[in-house]
C-alpha positions as CSV (number, residue, x, y, z in Angstrom):
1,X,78.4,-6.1,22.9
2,X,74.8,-6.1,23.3
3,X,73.3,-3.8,26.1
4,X,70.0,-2.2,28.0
5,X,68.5,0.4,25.5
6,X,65.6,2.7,26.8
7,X,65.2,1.2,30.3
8,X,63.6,-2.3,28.9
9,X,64.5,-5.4,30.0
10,X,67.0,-6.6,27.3
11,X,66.4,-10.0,25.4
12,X,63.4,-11.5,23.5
13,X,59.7,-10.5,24.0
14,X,56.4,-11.7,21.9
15,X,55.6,-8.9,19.7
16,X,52.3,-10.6,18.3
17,X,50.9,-13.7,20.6
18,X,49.5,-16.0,17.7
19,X,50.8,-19.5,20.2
20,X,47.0,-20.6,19.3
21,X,47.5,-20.4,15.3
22,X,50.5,-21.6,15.2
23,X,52.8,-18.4,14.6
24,X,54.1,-15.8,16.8
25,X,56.7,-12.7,16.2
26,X,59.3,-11.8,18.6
27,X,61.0,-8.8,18.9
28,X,64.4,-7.7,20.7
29,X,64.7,-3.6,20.5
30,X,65.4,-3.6,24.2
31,X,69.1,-5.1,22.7
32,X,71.8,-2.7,21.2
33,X,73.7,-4.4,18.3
34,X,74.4,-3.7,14.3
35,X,73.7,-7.3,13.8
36,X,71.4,-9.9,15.6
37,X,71.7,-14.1,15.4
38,X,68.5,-15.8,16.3
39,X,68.8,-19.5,17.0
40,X,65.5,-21.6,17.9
41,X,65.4,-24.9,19.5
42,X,62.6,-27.3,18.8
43,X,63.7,-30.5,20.0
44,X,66.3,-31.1,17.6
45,X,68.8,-29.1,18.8
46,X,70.2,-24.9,18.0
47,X,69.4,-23.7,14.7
48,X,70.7,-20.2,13.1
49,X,66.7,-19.2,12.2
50,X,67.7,-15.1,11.7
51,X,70.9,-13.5,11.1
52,X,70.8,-9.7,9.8
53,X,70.0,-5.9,11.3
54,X,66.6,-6.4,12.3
55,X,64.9,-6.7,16.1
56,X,62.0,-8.4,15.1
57,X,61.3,-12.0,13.4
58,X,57.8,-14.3,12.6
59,X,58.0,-17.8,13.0
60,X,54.7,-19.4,11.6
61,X,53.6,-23.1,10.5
62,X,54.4,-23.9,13.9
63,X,53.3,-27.4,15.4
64,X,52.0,-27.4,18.8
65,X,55.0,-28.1,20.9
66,X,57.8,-26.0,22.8
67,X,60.1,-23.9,21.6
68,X,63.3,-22.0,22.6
69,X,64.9,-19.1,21.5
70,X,68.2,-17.2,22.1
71,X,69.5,-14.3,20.9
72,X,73.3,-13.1,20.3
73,X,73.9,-9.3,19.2
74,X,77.8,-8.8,17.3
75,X,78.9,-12.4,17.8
76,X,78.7,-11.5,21.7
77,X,77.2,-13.8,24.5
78,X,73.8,-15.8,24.1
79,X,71.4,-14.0,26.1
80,X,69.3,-17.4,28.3
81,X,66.6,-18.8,26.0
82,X,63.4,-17.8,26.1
83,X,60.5,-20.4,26.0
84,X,57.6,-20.3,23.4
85,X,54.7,-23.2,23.8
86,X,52.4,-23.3,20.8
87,X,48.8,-24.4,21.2
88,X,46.5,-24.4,18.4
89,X,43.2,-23.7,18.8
90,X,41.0,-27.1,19.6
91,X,39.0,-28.3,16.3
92,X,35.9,-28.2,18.1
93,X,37.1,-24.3,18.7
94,X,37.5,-24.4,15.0
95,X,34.7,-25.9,14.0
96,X,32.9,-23.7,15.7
97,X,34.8,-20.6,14.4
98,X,34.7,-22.0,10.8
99,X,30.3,-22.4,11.4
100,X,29.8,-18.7,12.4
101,X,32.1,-17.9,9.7
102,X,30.0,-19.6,7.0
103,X,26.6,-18.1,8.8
104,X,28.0,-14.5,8.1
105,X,28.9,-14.9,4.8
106,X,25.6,-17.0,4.1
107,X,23.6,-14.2,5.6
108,X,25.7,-11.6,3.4
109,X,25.1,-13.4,0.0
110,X,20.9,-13.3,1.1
111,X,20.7,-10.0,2.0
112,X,22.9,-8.6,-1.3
113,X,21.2,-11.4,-3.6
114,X,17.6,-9.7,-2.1
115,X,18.5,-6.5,-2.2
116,X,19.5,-7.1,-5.9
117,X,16.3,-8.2,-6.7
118,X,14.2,-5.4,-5.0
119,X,16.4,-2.9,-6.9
120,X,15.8,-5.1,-10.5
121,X,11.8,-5.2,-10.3
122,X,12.0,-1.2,-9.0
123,X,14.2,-0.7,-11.9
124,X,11.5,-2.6,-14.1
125,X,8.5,-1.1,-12.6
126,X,9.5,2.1,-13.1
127,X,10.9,2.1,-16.9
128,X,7.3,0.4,-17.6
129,X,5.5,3.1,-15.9
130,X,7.3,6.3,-17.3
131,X,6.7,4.3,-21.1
132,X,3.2,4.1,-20.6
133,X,2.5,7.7,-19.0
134,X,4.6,9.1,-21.7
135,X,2.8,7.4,-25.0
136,X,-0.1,8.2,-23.2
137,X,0.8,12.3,-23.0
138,X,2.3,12.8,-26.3
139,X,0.5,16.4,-26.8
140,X,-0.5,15.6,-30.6
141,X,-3.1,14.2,-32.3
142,X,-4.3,10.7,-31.2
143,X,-5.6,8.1,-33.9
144,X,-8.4,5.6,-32.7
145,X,-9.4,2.6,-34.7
146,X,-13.2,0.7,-34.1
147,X,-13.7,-2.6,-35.2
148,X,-11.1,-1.9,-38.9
149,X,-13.2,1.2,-39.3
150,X,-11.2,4.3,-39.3
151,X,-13.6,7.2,-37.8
């Protein structure tokens, strides 16, 4: 039978708090079992959603709503549900979210698509400039031409 393990409250807890995207994870290591059954109501009525060793379980692709779980450890007694609401995140919220976003990456594409440039005209500039000083200070003898006249 299921029991208090390390002075916590036995039964479910939220692990990860996503109730505004839709998801959340909840966890039940305060319970002492070899096997767990999670069942979730959503309206529709009890529904095996885990069965296996673990204490901890995602739910996402939620809808906004309410939610119950319970919990069972070695086919013992259902612990009392435990209430979830989900509450996405208001599209203007979104929109929002989505806009600064966008601005970022906008801003990040600028910077790298200047910065690539400045580096391409230094890289230019310089390979011109070491060709000419170099023809320029080849150390032998140099060979002028005036008007198809050789001197």
């Amino acid at each position: 039978m299921a029991s208090e393990a390390g002075g916590r409250k036995p039964g479910l807890q939220i692990a990860d708090n996503g109730l505004n995207a839709g998801y959340v994870t909840l966890e039940w290591s305060g319970v002492v079992g070899e096997t767990y059954e999670l069942q979730m109501n959503d309206g529709k009525g009890w529904q095996t959603v885990y069965a296996g060793p673990q204490t901890l379980s995602t739910f996402s692709g939620l809808a906004d709503g309410v939610y119950q779980f319970r919990l069972r450890a070695d086919q013992g007694d259902w612990r009392p549900p435990f209430r979830v609401e989900i509450r996405h995140h208001p599209l203007d919220r979104a929109l929002v979210f989505f806009g600064i976003g966008l601005g970022v990456f906008l801003i990040l594409v600028g910077v790298l698509w200047h910065g690539g440039g400045v580096a391409r005209r230094e890289a230019v500039s310089s390979s011109v400039s070491s060709s000419v000083s170099s023809s320029g200070q080849s150390g032998g003898a140099t060979h002028h031409q005036t008007r198809g006249k050789d001197l």
